[in-house]
N, C-alpha and C positions, 0 to 999 in steps of 0.2 A: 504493500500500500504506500503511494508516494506522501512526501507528510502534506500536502494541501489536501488532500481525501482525509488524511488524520484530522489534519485542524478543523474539518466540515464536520466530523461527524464530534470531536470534544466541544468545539463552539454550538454543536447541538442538545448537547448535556447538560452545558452550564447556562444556556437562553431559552432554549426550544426554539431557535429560530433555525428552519432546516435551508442551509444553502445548495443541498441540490435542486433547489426549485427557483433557482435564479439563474438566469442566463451565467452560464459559467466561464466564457472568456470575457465578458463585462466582468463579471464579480471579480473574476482572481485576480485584472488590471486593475480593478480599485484597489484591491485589500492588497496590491503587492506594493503599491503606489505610497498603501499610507504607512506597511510596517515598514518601508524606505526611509519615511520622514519622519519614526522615531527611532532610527537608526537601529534595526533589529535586521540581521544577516540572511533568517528565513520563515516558514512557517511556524515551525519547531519553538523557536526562539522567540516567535510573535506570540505564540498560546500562552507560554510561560507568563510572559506579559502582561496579557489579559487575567489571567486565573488569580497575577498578586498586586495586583495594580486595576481599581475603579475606575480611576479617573482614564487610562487609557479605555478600557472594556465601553464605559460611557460616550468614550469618542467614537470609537469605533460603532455600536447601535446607530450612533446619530450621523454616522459618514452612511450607512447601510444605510437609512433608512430616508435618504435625500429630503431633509427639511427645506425645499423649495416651494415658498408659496407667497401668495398675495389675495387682498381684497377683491371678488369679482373678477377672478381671474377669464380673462377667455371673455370682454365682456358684453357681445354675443349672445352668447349662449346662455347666457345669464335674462337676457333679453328674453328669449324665446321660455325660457321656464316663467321670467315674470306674466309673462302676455298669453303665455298660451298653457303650459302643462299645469301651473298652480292652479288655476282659473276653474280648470276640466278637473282637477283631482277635489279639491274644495266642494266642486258642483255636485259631486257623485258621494261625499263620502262625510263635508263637513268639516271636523277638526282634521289634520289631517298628520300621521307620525312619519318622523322624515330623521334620517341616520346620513352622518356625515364618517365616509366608513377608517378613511386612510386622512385625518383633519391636521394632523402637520402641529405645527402654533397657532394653530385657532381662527385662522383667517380666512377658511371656507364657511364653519359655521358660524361664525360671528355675521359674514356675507347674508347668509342664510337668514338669519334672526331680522336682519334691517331690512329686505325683502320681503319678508312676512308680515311685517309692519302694516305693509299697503293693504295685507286682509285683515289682518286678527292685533286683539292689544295685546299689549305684551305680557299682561298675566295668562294668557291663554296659548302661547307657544314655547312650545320645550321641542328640543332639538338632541338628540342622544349623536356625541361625538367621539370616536376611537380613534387610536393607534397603537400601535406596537414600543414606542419610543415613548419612555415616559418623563423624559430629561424635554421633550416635544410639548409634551401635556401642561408640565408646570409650566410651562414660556408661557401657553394659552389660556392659564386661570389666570396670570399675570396680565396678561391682556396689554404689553404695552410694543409701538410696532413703529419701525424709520419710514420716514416720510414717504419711502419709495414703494413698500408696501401696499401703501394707500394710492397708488395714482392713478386707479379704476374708479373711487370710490367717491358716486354722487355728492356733489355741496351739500343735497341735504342732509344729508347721513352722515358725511363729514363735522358739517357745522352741529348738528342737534345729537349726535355719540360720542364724541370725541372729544377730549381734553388735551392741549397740548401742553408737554412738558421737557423744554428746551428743544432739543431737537428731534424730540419722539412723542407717537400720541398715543395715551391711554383709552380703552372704551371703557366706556361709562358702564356701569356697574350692572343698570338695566338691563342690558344685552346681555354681561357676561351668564347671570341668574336664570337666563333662558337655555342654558346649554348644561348639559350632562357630559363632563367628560370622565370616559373608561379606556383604561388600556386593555387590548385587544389584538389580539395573531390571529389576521384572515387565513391562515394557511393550517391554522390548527384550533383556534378553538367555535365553540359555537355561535351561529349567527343569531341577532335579535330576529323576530318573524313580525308579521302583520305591519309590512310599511308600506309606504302608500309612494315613497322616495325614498333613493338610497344614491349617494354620490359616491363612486370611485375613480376618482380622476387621476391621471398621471403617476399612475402607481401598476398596472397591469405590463409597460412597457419593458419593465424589469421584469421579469417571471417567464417562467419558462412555458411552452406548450402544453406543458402534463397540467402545471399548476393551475393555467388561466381555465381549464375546462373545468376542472377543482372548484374555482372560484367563481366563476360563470353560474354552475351548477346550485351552489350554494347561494349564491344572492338571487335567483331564481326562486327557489323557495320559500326564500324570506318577503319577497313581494308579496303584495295582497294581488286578488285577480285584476286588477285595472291599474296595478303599481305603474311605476318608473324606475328604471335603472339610466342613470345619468354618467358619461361617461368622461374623460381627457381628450382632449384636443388631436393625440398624435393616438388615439385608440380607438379607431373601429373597429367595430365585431367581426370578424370575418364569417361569413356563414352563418348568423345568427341562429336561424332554424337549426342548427345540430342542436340549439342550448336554448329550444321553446322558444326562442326570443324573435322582435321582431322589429326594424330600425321604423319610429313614429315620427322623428323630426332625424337632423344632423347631431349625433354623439347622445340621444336620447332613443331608449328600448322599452319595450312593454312585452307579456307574454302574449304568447302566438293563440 
């Protein structure tokens, strides 16, 4: 066994995060890239690393687990859920539960919450938001984010959320109190059921064939019959019909 199949299968001991189900010449150029830069010789000597040392193990989750995001990102698509998918789910169904599944530092569901705005007050939406990374999580109960995060993000929502504080802005407290966040491994453990939305954006690009049908499968079931599965930008479904599913707008699915 060469030691990068060692380090996959001890790095799966001590996280449960299994990296055979991630594009494997993507992974091992990241993770060779980053035991480079703190000066570790090879796999071998990167485990050791991780197993006696937090602070690296915590870098490392947070290199894996691409903390790239922004307010409204794509903001499109964001268009098309306000005007059109929110509109039809609300019609059909009312309150409506909506999972923000791969949420980063907060800046999808937080998106989420000031959108909902335009139907429901704000004692009346809760939003449940996951990740795997939970150094990711606390950024997003913190809720505070560089000006450049925000450069999607309507005046109004801007002006009437946000607190600025030197050169970063706080959301206002109201927002953050509408969001549930839990750490969560889509590749292993159970999905919430009965939602009516469910966003996995810019996270499916990573993972491998085996795993997307995995995952495809499971967020399938977790819709309700008239759900939404909301997708990334660089993520069409290929084939949908293999996975029930069926493309209703661009980067938005419903079941077949």
């Amino acid at each position: 066994m060469d030691k990068y199949e060692i380090f996959k299968k001890d790095f799966y001991k001590i996280t449960g995060i299994d990296l055979n189900y991630y594009k494997e010449k993507q992974m091992k150029r990241r993770l060779t890239s980053l035991l480079k830069r703190n000066n570790f010789s090879d796999f071998d000597d990167y485990l050791i690393g991780i197993k006696t040392n937090s602070k690296l193990l915590n870098e490392l989750l947070n290199y894996l687990t691409i903390n790239v995001s922004e307010f409204f990102r794509n903001p499109d698509q964001w268009h098309v859920l306000e005007k059109d998918i929110i509109p039809k789910l609300i019609k059909n169904n009312g309150k409506i539960k909506v999972w923000s599944s791969a949420c980063s530092t907060g800046e999808e569901p937080y998106s989420l919450v000031m959108l909902l705005t335009k139907f429901f007050p704000l004692k009346d939406i809760s939003i449940l938001a996951t990740d795997i990374d939970e150094s990711a999580i606390q950024k997003a109960k913190i809720g505070i984010y560089d000006e450049k995060s925000l450069k999607n993000v309507p005046y109004e929502y801007k002006n009437k959320y946000f607190i600025k504080i030197g050169n970063t802005y706080k959301i206002d407290d109201k927002i953050k109190q509408c969001v549930n966040f839990k750490k969560l491994n889509l590749l292993s453990d159970n999905f919430p059921k009965g939602l009516h939305l469910i966003l996995c954006r810019n996270v499916m690009i990573y993972f491998t064939e085996e795993a997307k049908t995995k995952l495809y499968k499971k967020f399938y079931e977790s819709l309700t019959d008239d759900g939404v599965f909301f997708v990334g930008n660089t993520e069409h479904i290929i084939l949908p019909d293999k996975y029930n599913l069926k493309p209703i707008k661009s980067f938005f699915y419903s079941k077949l």
